[in-house]
C-alpha positions in Angstrom: -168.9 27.5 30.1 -167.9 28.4 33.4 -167.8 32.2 34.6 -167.2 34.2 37.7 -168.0 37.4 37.9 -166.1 39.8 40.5 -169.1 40.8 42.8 -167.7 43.2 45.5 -170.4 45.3 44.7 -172.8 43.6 45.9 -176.3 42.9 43.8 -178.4 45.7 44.7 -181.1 46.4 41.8 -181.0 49.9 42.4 -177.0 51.1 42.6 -174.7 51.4 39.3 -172.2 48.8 40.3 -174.7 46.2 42.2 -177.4 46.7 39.3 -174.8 45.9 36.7 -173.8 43.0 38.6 -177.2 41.4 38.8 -178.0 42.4 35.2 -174.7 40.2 34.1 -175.9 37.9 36.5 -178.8 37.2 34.8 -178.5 37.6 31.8 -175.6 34.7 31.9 -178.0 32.7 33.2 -180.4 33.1 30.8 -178.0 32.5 28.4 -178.0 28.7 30.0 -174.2 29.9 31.4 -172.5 28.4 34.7 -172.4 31.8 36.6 -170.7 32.3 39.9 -170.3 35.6 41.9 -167.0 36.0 43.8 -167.8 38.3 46.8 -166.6 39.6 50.2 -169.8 39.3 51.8 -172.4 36.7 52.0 -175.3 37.7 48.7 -179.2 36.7 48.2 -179.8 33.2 47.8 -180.7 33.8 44.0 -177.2 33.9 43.5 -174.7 31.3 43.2 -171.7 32.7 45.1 -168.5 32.2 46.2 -167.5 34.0 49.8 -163.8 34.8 49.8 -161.9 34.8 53.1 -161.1 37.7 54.9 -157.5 38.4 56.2 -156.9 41.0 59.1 -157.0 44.5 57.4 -153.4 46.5 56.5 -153.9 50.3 57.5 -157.2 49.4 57.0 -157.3 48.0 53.7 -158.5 44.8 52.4 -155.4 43.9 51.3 -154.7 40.3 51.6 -158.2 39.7 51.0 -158.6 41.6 48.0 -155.3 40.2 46.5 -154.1 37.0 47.4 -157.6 35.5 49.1 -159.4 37.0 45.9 -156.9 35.2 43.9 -156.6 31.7 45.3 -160.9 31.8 45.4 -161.2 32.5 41.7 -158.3 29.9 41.1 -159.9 27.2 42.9 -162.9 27.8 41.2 -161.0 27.1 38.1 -163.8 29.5 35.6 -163.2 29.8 32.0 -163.8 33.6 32.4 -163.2 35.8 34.8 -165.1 39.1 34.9 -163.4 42.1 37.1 -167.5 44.3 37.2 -165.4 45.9 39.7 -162.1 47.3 39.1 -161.5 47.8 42.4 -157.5 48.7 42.9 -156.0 45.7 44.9 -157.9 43.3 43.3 -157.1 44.7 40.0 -153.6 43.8 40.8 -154.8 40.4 40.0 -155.2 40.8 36.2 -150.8 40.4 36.6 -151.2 37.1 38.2 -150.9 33.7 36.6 -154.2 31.9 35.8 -155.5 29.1 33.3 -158.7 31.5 33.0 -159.0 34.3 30.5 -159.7 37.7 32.3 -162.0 40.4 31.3 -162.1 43.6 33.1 -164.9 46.4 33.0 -163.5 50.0 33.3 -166.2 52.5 34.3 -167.2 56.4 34.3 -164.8 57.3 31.4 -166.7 60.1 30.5 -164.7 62.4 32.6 -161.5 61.8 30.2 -163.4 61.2 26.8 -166.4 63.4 26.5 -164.8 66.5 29.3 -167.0 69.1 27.6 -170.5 67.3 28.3 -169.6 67.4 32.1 -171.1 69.6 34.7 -168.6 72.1 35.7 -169.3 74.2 38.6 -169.9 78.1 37.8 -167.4 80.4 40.0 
């Protein structure tokens, strides 16, 4: 099976986003999966990645790159599975958009909204 996994965060061992990244990453692979990383930036070697291109910033946002460059990458690609590590806004917008892939997407730091009372609030 073919997968892509969104990897805007990077792969860094040590960082929430990167480290969950590389732990999907490789554990895919172990699992004898066809893993590609869909990125903005250039990544390690190790990793079989995709670089998407970069459009002239709006406002300074990403915008056509994190939209419609993000899309048309992933689309050529043609992966099973999709996997949004990220859910990064613009791209996000993505999950609306026609594709032959199925689309997963990972939300993150719910705790705020589901467990409020085991947060740190600040004493006045």
């Amino acid at each position: 099976m073919k997968i892509a996994l969104m990897g805007f965060a990077g792969t860094n061992k040590e960082w929430s986003l990167g480290r969950l990244t590389f732990l999907f990453y490789k554990g895919l692979k172990e699992l004898g999966e066809d893993v590609y990383l869909i990125s903005k930036y250039p990544l390690n070697r190790e990793f079989r990645f995709v670089e998407i291109k970069k459009f002239p910033k709006i406002l300074g946002k990403d915008i056509l790159t994190d939209i419609f460059s993000h899309y048309f990458t992933v689309r050529k690609l043609n992966p099973n599975i999709y996997h949004f590590i990220y859910p990064y806004v613009s791209a996000t917008i993505m999950l609306y958009f026609p594709a032959k892939y199925k689309k997963l997407l990972t939300i993150h730091d719910l705790k705020p909204l589901a467990l409020p009372e085991f947060m740190n609030k600040r004493k006045n």
